[in-house]
C-alpha positions as CSV (number, residue, x, y, z in Angstrom):
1,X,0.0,0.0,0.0
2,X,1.3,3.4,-1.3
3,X,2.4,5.7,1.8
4,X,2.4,9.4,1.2
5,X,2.2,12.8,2.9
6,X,1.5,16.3,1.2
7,X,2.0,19.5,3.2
8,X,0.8,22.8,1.1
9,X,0.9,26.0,1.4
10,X,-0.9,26.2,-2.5
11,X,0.9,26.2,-5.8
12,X,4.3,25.7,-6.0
13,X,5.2,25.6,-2.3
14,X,3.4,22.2,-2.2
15,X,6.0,19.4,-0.4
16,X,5.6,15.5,-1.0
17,X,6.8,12.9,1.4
18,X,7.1,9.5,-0.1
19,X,7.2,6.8,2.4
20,X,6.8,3.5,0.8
21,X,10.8,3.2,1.3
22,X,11.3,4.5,4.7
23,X,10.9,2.5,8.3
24,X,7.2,3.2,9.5
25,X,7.3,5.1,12.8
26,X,5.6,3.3,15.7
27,X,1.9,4.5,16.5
28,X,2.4,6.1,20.1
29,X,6.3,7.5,19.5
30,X,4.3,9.5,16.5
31,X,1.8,10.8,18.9
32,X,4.5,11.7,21.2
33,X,6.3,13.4,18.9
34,X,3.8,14.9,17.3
35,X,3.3,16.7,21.1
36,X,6.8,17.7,21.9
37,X,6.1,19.3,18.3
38,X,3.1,21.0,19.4
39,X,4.5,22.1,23.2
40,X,8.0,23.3,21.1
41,X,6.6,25.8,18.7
42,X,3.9,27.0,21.5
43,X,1.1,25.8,19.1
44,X,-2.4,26.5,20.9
45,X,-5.4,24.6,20.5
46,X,-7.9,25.3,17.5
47,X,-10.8,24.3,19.3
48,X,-12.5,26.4,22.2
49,X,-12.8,23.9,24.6
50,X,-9.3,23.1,24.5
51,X,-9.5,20.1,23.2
52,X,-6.9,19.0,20.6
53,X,-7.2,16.3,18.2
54,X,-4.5,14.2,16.6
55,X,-5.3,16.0,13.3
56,X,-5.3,19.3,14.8
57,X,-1.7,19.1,16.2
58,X,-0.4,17.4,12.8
59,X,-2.0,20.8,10.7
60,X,-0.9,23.4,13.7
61,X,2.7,21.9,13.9
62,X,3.1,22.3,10.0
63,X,1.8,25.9,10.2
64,X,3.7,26.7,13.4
65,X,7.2,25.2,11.7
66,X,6.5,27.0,8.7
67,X,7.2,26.8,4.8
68,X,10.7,26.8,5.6
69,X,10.9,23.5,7.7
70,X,9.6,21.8,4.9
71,X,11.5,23.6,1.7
72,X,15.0,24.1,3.3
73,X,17.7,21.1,2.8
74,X,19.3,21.9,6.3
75,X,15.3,20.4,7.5
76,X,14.8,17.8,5.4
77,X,15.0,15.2,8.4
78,X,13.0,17.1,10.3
79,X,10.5,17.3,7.5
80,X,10.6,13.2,7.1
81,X,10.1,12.8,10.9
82,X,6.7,15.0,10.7
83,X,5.6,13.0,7.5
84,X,6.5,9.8,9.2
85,X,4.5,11.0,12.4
86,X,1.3,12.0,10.8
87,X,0.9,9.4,8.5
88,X,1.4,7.0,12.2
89,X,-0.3,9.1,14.0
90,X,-3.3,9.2,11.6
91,X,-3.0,5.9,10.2
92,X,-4.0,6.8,7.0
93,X,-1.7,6.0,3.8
94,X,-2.4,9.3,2.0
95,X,-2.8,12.6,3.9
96,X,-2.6,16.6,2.8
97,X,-2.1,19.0,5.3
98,X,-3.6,22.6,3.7
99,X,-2.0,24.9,5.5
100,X,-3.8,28.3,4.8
101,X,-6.8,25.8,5.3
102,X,-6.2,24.6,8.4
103,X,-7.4,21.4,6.7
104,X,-6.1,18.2,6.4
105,X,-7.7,15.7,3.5
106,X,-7.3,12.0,3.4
């Protein structure tokens, strides 16, 4: 099964992640990631009852981190780790994070 993650900011700055060749990361080491993430670039929850879903920290990390994080060379491994985190942490084999959107599609 293909494994892939998008992350757009529209147009060209759109940024691919195939991972069909690259060690799955482990369910809860995603989500635990995925919150040092979240608690690092002081990312605050969408919702207003505080509540933050799994989807909500994968789209709020990627805005927080900015284009750059995903564009620059000297972040690519950073870059892979997200991809490899959200596609664990949302167990789902294809996933875009629209960042103006605030969306992520499956």
């Amino acid at each position: 099964m293909r494994s892939q993650v998008t992350v757009t900011w529209g147009g060209p700055a759109t940024y691919t992640f195939d991972l069909d060749e690259v060690q799955p990361m482990p369910h809860d080491q995603a989500r635990a990631w995925l919150d040092e993430q979240f608690a690092a670039f002081q990312c605050e929850p969408l919702r207003l009852t505080g509540k933050v879903l799994t989807a909500d920290k994968v789209v709020s990390v990627a805005n927080a981190a900015g284009e750059r994080h995903f564009s620059d060379a000297e972040n690519k491994e950073w870059a892979l780790t997200f991809a490899r985190a959200a596609s664990a942490a949302l167990a789902k084999p294809a996933i875009t994070v629209d960042v103006p959107a605030m969306t992520i599609g499956y």
